[in-house]
N, C-alpha and C positions, 0 to 999 in steps of 0.2 A: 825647421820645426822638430828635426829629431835630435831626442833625449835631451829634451831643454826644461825639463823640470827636475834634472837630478845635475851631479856633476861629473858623472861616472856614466862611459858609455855602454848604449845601449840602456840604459834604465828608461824612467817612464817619460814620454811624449803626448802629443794629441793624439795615439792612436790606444795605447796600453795605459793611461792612467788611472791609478787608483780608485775607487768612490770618492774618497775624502780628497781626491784632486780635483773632482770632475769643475766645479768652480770656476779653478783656474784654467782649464783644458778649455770651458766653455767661453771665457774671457776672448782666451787669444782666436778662438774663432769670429766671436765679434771682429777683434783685432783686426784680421786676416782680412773678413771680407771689408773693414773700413777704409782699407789699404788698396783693393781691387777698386770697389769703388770711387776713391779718390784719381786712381789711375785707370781711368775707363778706357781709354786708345792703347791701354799695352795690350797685347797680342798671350796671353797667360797659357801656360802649359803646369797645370798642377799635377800631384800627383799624389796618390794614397791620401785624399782628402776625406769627406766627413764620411762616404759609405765605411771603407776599412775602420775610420773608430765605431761605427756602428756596428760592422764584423764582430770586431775583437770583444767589446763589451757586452756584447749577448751570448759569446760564448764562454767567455770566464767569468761574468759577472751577471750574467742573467738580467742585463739592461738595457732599454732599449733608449737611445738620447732622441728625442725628436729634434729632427733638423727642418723640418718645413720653414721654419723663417729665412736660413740660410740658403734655401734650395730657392727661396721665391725671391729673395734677392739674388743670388747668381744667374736667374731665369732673366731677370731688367737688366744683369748684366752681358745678355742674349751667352750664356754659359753653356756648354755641350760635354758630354760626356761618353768616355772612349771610354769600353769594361773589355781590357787587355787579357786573356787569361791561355790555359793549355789545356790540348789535351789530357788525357789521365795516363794514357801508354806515353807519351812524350813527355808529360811531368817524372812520370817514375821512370824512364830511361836517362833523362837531365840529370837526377836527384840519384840513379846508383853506381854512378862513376866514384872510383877512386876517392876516398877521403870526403863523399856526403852521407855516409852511415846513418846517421844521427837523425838529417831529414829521411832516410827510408821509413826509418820509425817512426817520422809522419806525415808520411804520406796520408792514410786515412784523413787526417787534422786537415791538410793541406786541402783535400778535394771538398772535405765538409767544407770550410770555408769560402771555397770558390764558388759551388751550390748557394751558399749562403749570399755573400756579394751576387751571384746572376740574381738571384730573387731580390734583394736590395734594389741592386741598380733598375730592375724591371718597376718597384715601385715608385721609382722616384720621378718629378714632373719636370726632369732635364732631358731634353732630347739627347739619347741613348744610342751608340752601339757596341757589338762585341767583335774584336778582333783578334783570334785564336792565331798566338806564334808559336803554332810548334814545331813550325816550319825552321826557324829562328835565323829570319831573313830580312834584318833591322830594314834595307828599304824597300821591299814589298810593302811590312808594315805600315811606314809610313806613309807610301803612295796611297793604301789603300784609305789610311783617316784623311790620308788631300782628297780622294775622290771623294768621302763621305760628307766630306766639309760643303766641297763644294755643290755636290749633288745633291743637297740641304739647303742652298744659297746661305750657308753661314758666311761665305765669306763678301757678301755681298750689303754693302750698307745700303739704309732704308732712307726715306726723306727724298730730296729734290737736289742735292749734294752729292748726289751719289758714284756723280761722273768724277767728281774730286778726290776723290781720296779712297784707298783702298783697306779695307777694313779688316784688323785681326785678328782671327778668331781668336777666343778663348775655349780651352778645352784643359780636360782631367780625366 
C-alpha cells in the first residue's frame, strides 16, 4: 500500500493522500477489506491501517474520514487491534543518535501524533490494546500480543467445530 498513488517513493499512499485523492485512497480501502473478507481463514497482521490515515489527515488537513463501516466490517471479521507505541524519553533517546537530527526536530509532531492515535484507537469498536516498546525487545513484544490474543480467546473459534481447526487471529 505504500506510495502507490504516485511513481516516485515515498509520495502519496493511503496514509498522506491528497483531498483530491481521497476517492481513490477510499477505493482501495473498500478493496482491501474486499480482499480480507474474501480471505476469512488467513491469519492478517496489518499494519498502519485506517487509524494513521485518520492521524495524518486531521493533522495536515484538518479531516476527519469516518471509517465506521470499515471498522464494522473488520469487527465480523472478529479484527483486533495492537496500538504499538513509545515512551517519549525512549522515542527521543531512539531519535537523537547519530544521523536522526531531522526527527529531533520532530519530536513534538511525533508525540502529538501518538496522543492523537491513543485517542483514535480508544474510540474505535475493535477490541484494543497498547503495547509500549521501548524496551525494544521484538519477542517480549510479541509474547506479550500472544498473551493478549489469547487471554481474549481471539484465538479460539466459535461454533460446534471448534475442536477442528485452530483459528488465526487477525490483528493491526
Amino acid at each position: 500500500k505504500w506510495c502507490s498513488f504516485t511513481m516516485f517513493p515515498w509520495g502519496e499512499m493511503l496514509v498522506n493522500f491528497t483531498p483530491g485523492e481521497a476517492e481513490q485512497a477510499m477505493q482501495n480501502y473498500r478493496t482491501w477489506m474486499s480482499l480480507i473478507e474474501l480471505q476469512r481463514h488467513t491469519g492478517w497482521v496489518i499494519d498502519r491501517f485506517h487509524l494513521t490515515t485518520r492521524v495524518y489527515q486531521l493533522l495536515h488537513y484538518q479531516t476527519d474520514y469516518a471509517f465506521d463501516w470499515l471498522e464494522e466490517r473488520l469487527q465480523k471479521c472478529d479484527f483486533h487491534q495492537v496500538l504499538v507505541t513509545q515512551k517519549p524519553e525512549a522515542l527521543r533517546e531512539a531519535i537523537s543518535k547519530p544521523g536522526n537530527s531531522s526527527l529531533l526536530e520532530q519530536f513534538d509532531a511525533i508525540i502529538e501524533e501518538q496522543i492523537l492515535l491513543r485517542q483514535l484507537a480508544a474510540e474505535s469498536m475493535l477490541p484494543t490494546t497498547e503495547i509500549v516498546v521501548s524496551e525494544n525487545d521484538t519477542q517480549a513484544t510479541a509474547d506479550r500480543i500472544a498473551d493478549w490474543i489469547e487471554c481474549i480467546g481471539a484465538n479460539i473459534p466459535l461454533g460446534d467445530d471448534a475442536d477442528n481447526y485452530v483459528k488465526l487471529p487477525a490483528i493491526y
